[in-house]
C-alpha positions in Angstrom: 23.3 110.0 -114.7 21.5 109.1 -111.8 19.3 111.6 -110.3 15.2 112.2 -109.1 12.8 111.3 -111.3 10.3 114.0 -113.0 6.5 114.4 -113.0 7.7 114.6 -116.9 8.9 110.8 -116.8 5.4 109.3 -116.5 5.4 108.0 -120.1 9.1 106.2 -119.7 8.5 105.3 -116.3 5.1 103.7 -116.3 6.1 100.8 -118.6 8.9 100.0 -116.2 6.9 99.9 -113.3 4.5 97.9 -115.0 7.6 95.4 -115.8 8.7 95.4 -112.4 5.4 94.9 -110.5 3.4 92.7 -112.7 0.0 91.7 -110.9 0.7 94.3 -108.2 -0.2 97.2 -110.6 -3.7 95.6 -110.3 -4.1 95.3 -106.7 -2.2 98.9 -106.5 -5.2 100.4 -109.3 -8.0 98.4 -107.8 -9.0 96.9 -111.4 -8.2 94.4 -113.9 -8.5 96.4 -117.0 -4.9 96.9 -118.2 -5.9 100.9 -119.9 -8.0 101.6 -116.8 -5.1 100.4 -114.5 -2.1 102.3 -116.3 -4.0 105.6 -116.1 -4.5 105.2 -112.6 -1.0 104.3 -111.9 0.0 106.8 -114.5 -2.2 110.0 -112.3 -0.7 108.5 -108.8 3.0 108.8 -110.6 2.5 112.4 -110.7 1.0 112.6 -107.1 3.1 113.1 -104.2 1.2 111.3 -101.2 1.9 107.4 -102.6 4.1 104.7 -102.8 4.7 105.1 -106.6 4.8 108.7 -106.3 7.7 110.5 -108.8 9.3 112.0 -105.3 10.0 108.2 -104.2 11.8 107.5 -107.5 15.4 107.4 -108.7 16.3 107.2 -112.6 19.1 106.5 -114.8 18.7 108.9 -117.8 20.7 108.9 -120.5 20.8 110.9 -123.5 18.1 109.0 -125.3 16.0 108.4 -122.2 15.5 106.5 -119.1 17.8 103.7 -118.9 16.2 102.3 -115.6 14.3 103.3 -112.5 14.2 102.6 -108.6 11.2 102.8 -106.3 12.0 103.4 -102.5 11.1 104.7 -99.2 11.3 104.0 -95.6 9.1 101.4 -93.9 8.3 104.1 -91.4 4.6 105.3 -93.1 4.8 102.6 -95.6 1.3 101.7 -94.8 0.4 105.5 -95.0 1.7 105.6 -98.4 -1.0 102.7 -99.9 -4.3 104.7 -98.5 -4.4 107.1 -101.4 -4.8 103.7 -103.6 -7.6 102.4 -100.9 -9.4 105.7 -101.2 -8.9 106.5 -104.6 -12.5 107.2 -106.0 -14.7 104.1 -107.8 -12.0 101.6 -106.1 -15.1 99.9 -104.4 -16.4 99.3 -107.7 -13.5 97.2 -109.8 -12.9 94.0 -109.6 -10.3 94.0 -107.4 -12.2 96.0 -104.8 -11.8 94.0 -102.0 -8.5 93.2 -102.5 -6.0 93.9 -99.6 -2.6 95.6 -100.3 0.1 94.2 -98.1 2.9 96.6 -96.7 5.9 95.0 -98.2 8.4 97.2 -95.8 8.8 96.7 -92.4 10.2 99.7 -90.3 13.5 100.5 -89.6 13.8 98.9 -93.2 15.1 101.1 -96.3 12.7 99.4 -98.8 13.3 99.0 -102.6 9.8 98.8 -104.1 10.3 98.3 -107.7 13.4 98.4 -109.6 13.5 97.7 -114.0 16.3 98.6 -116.4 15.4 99.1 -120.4 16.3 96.3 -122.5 18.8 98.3 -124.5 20.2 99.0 -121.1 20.2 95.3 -119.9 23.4 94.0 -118.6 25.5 97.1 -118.6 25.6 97.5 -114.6 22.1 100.1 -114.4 20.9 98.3 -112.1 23.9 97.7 -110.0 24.1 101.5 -110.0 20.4 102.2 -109.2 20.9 100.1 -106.4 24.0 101.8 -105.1 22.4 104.9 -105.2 19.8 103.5 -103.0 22.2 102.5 -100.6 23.0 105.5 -100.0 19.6 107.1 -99.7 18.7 104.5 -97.1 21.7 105.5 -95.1 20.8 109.0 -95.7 17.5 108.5 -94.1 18.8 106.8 -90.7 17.5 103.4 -91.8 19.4 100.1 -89.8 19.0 98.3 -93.3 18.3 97.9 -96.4 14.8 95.4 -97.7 13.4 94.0 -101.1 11.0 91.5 -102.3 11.8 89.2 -105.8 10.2 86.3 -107.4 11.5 83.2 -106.3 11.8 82.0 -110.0 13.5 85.5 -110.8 17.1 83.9 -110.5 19.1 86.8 -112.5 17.8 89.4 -109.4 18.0 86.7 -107.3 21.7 86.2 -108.3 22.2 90.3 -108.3 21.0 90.7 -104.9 23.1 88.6 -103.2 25.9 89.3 -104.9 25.1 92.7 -103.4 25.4 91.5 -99.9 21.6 90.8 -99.4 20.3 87.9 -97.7 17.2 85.9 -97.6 14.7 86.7 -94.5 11.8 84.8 -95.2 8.8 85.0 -97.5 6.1 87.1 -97.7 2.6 86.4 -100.3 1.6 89.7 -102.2 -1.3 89.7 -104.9 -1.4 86.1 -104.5 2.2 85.0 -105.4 5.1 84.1 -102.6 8.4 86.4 -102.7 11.3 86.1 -100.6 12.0 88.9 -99.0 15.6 89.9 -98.9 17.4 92.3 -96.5 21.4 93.9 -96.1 22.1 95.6 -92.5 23.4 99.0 -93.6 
């Protein structure tokens, strides 16, 4: 059943994330150090003023868990949604401190931040789902379309997406690696 996520989902949703976003979590934490940079992303989870924020994500639960999850918001206040992370106490200190984050949505755009399905859930249409469901939020919110960012070596998204009815729309670098950027009018 998809539905909202829960402040109570930190512990199944936080390895997800970390799946999906890979060397973003690091940029989004402000540090290197893989405990210090789950705890951080683990506290903004359960916050409700950032881009990883419960109230911005979507699950699949099942009866044994979460069998995926969906990050998304508008690209209207996008940008507003990182300065918690740029602000976030002892951020000037880590290693990363200097590091920019780059708004990934652009406005107008319904924006699919992260999306990651459980391996025992792999294959079995969760993320077709998740991404229906976000479909509809985007149209919900008045957005004119529909945005994402993947890996150009991700070719199984890659492959979903445009199956989907998304199209390529350029690049974009983030943490240091290129993504293409994908979009779908709605």
């Amino acid at each position: 059943m998809i539905g909202p996520a829960r402040k109570e989902d930190v512990q199944e949703f936080l390895p997800l994330l970390l799946a999906a976003i890979g060397s973003i979590a690091y940029t989004l934490a402000g540090t290197e150090d893989d405990a210090e940079a789950e705890q951080i992303l683990a506290d903004f989870y359960t916050r409700e003023d950032n881009r990883i924020s419960h109230k911005h994500v979507i699950v699949d639960r099942r009866e044994d868990g979460i069998a995926g999850i969906l990050v998304s918001y508008p690209g209207e206040g996008a940008e507003a949604l990182d300065i918690p992370f740029l602000e976030r106490p002892g951020r000037d200190k880590g290693a990363r401190a200097g590091e920019r984050i780059v708004v990934e949505a652009q406005e107008g755009d319904y924006y699919l931040d992260s999306i990651s399905v459980s391996e025992r859930y792999q294959g079995q249409g969760v993320a077709k789902a998740l991404i229906g469901e976000f479909e509809k939020l985007g149209a919900k919110e008045g957005c004119s379309r529909l945005s994402l960012i993947v890996e150009p070596y991700n070719t199984r998204a890659h492959s979903l997406y445009r199956k989907l009815g998304f199209i390529e729309d350029g690049s974009i670098l983030v943490s240091g690696s290129r993504y293409i950027r994908m979009v779908k009018p709605l």
